[in-house]
C-alpha positions, 0 to 999 in steps of 0.5 A, spaced: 510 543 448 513 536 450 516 532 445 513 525 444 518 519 444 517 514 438 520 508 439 526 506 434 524 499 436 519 493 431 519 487 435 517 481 432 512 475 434 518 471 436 521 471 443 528 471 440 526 478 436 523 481 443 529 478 447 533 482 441 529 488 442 530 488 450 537 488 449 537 494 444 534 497 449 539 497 455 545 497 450 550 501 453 547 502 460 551 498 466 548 494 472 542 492 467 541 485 466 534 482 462 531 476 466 525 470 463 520 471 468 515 466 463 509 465 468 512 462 475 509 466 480 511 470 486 512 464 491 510 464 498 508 471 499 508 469 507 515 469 507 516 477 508 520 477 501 519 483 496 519 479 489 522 481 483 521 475 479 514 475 478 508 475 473 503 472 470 506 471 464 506 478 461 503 481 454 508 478 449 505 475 443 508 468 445 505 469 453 514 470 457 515 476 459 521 479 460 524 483 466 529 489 466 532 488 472 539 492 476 544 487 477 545 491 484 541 487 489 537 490 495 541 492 501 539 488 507 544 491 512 541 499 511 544 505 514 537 509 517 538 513 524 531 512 529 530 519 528 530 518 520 526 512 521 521 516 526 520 521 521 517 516 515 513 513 521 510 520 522 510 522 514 506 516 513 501 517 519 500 524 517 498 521 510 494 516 512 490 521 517 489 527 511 487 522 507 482 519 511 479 524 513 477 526 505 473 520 505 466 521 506 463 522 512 458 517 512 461 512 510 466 506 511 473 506 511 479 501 509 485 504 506 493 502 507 498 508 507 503 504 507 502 501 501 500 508 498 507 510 501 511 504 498 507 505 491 509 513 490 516 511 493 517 507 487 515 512 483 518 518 486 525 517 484 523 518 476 521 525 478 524 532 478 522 539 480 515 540 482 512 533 480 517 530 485 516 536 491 508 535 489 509 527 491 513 529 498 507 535 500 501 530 499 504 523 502 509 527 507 515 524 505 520 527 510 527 526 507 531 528 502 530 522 496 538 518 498 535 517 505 528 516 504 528 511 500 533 507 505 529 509 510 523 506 508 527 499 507 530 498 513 522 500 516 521 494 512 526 490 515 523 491 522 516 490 519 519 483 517 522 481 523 517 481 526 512 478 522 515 472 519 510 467 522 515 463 526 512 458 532 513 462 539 515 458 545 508 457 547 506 454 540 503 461 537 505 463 531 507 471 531 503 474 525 505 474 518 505 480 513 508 480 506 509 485 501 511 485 493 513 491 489 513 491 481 513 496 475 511 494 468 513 497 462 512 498 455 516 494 451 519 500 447 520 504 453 527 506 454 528 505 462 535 509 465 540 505 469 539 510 476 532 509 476 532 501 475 538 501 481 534 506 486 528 500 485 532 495 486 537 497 492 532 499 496 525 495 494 528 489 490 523 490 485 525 490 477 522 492 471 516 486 467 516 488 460 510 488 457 506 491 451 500 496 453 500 499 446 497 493 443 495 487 448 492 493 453 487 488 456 493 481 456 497 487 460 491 488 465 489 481 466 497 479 468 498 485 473 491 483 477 493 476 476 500 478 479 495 483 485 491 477 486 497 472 488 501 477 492 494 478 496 492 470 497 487 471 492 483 476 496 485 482 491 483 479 484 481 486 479 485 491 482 485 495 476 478 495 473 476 494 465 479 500 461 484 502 466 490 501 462 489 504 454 494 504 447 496 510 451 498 507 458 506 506 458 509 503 466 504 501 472 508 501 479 505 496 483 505 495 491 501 490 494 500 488 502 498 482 506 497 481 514 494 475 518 495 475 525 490 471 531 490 475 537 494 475 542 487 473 546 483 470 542 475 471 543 472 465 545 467 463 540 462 462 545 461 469 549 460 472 542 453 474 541 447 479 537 448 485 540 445 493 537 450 498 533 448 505 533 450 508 526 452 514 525 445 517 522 443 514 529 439 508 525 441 502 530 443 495 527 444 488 530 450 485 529 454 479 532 459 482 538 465 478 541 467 479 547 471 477 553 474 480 560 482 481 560 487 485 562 489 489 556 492 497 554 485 502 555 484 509 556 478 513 557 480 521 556 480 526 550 473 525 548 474 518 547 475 511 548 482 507 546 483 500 547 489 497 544 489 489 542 495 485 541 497 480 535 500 474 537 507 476 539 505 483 542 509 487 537 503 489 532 496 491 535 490 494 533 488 501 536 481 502 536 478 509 538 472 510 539 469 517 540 464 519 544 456 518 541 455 524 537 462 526 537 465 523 531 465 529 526 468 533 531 473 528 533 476 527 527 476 535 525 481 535 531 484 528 528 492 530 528 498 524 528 499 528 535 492 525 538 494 519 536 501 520 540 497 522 546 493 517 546 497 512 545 502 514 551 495 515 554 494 507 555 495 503 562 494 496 562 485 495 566 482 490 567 476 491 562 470 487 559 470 488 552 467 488 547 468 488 539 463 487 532 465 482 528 465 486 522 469 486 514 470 492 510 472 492 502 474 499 499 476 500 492 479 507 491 480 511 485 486 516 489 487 521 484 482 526 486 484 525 494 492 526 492 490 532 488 487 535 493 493 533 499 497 537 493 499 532 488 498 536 482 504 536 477 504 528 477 497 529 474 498 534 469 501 533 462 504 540 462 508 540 468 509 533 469 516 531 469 518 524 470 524 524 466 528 521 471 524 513 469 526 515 461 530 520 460 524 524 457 519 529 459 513 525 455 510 521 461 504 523 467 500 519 472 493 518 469 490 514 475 491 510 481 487 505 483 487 502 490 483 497 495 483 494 502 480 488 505 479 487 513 476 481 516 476 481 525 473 475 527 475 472 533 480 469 532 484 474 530 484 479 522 486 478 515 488 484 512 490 486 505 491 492 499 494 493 493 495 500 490 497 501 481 499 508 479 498 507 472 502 512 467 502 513 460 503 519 455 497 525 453 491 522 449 484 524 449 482 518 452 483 520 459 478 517 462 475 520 468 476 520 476 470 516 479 468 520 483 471 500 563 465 496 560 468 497 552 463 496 549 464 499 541 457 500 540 457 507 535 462 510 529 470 508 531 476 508 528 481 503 527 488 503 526 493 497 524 500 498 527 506 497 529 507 498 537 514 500 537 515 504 531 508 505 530 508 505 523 500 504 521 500 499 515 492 499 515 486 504 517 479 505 517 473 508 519 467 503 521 460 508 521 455 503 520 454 496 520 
């Protein structure tokens, strides 16, 4: 049976007591410095930064909050060969399909594997044994712990030099995507020295403070109101009412960010009501933008492929459509190998095309879907072992909450997610998991990337509109 870890530690209402307690805490460890966070914000999330400094003022009775942070700061000339980095692409692209294709059939899709992936990287290295191997088996994680970590930061970098909203020659801004990483943690919990290193060489994050144990509901409130502006408002209540107890003891956060115009725009005025066959065959009208252009096209394994560019042409979506009445089979066959063929598949036609307008929101309660990828230990509070967080083997992740918006218009798509994995220690109070003429006229698929790596920030599945 596993020991439970009692806090030494009464901390008063003043904030020269909790600054006290915080101190008491990292007596001793090196690289560890406390920071005043107060109530600033995370700044301009559009500027391709990962943010350690932020909060919506944190739990604390006096309402500052204070932030265990490594004096170690992110490495930003990483070390990754292309063959490491093609190997996290892959692992990511192979969550991002498993996990698609356990979602309902006969419903929408919107998730962002990339920000899954980052949220369980800052988990990941606060586990030993089997909860860790449990971790790598369900998302796909191809490297040892001391190179995925770099890898997935200098993947990052790539990602934000290529979307830092600079104004291009021809007065076009090349797409802007931000993502922030935060971890909160009870007050009294005991973090070690290597595991606040490793989250902030690697992803510039640090440790809030807060108090779960007895401002639960404040502690939420501060973690949505962080999601909220990390995601331009567009994610306000990532983790619902009662997701965080007496008994939660750290949440990890990750949140993600993209808005980009097309390459071509549609024009406003070729956009028209045309009819959507759902995937039970029902039919429904809804305004299609379209436009004749020169674009990267394929009409060969039992679908159609068009790959529309962003501004800059580094990021584009990839939109596939299955022949009618195939989707159910395609996806059965879908492997990172399809999407490889596919996408090598593509030439440059001249192509009247066609595309709804559509918007898709999707909040997801993930435990169930990572059970069943393999993600088991991490749940378990017998097997559990995150020691590698505080040193003692009293922690298990209770939920994780995830959700993503998409908006195509023709103009171009705004797309954000955020995903919270929430930990704490064993109650009875678990609750329960929740259970040539291109005309994209039926059931498709649409994957977010980036061209050159091919990294998928965002994917989805559209089977009625």
């Amino acid at each position: 049976m596993k020991n439970r870890h009692t806090s030494p530690f009464r901390w008063h209402l003043l904030v020269i007591s909790a600054f006290i307690a915080t101190m008491a805490i990292v007596a001793g460890c090196g690289n560890l410095q406390g920071t005043d966070v107060g109530s600033g914000g995370t700044g301009d999330v559009g500027s391709n930064q990962t943010h350690t400094d932020t909060g919506s003022g944190g739990t604390s009775d006096n309402g500052t909050a204070l932030t265990l942070q490594s004096t170690m700061s992110r490495e930003t000339n990483v070390s990754a060969s292309g063959n490491e980095v093609a190997a996290v692409v892959l692992g990511n692209t192979t969550f991002a399909l498993n996990a698609l294709l356990r979602n309902p059939a006969d419903t929408n899709t919107l998730f962002s594997p990339y920000s899954i992936t980052t949220a369980f990287a800052l988990l990941a290295p606060g586990t030993a044994g089997t909860t860790l191997y449990g971790i790598e088996q369900a998302l796909s994680f191809p490297l040892a712990q001391n190179r995925f970590n770099p890898t997935l930061n200098k993947l990052e970098a790539l990602l934000a030099a290529e979307t830092n909203g600079a104004i291009m020659s021809n007065g076009a801004s090349l797409p802007k995507l931000s993502t922030a990483n935060a971890v909160w943690a009870q007050k009294d919990l005991t973090i070690l020295t290597s595991y606040l290193d490793t989250l902030a060489v690697n992803y510039g994050a640090g440790v809030h403070i807060v108090d779960f144990a007895h401002a639960s509901e404040n502690s939420r409130l501060a973690i949505n109101s962080w999601t909220s502006e990390a995601t331009h408002e567009k994610i306000a209540d990532l983790i619902p009412t009662g997701g965080i107890d007496a008994f939660t003891r750290f949440v990890l956060t990750n949140a993600i960010w993209f808005k980009s115009n097309w390459s071509l725009p549609f024009p406003v005025a070729t956009t028209r009501d045309r009819s959507f066959t759902n995937r039970d065959a029902s039919q429904s009208t809804v305004p299609f933008m379209s436009q004749k252009l020169e674009i990267s096209y394929v009409q060969a394994y039992g679908c159609q492929a068009v790959d529309i560019p962003y501004a800059g042409n580094n990021i584009s979506m990839l939109v596939i459509m299955p022949e009618a009445g195939t989707l159910d089979t395609f996806m059965a066959a879908l492997k990172p190998a399809t999407i490889s063929t596919i996408t090598a598949g593509l030439s440059t036609n001249y192509v009247d095309f066609a595309l709804p307008k559509f918007s898709l929101r999707q909040k997801s309660d993930l435990q169930t879907m990572l059970q069943s990828l393999g993600m088991t230990d991490v749940f378990d509070f017998a097997r559990a072992d995150l020691s590698g967080i505080d040193g003692m083997h009293d922690l298990v992740v209770k939920r994780v909450f995830h959700e993503a918006a998409i908006s195509v218009d023709e103009q171009g798509t705004e797309a954000t997610a955020a995903t919270a994995v929430i930990g704490g220690v064993h109650s009875s109070l678990i609750t329960p998991p929740e259970p040539v003429a291109v005309t994209i006229d039926h059931p498709f698929l649409f994957l977010i990337r980036e061209r050159q790596t091919g990294v998928v920030l965002f994917i989805g599945k559209v089977v009625q509109l």
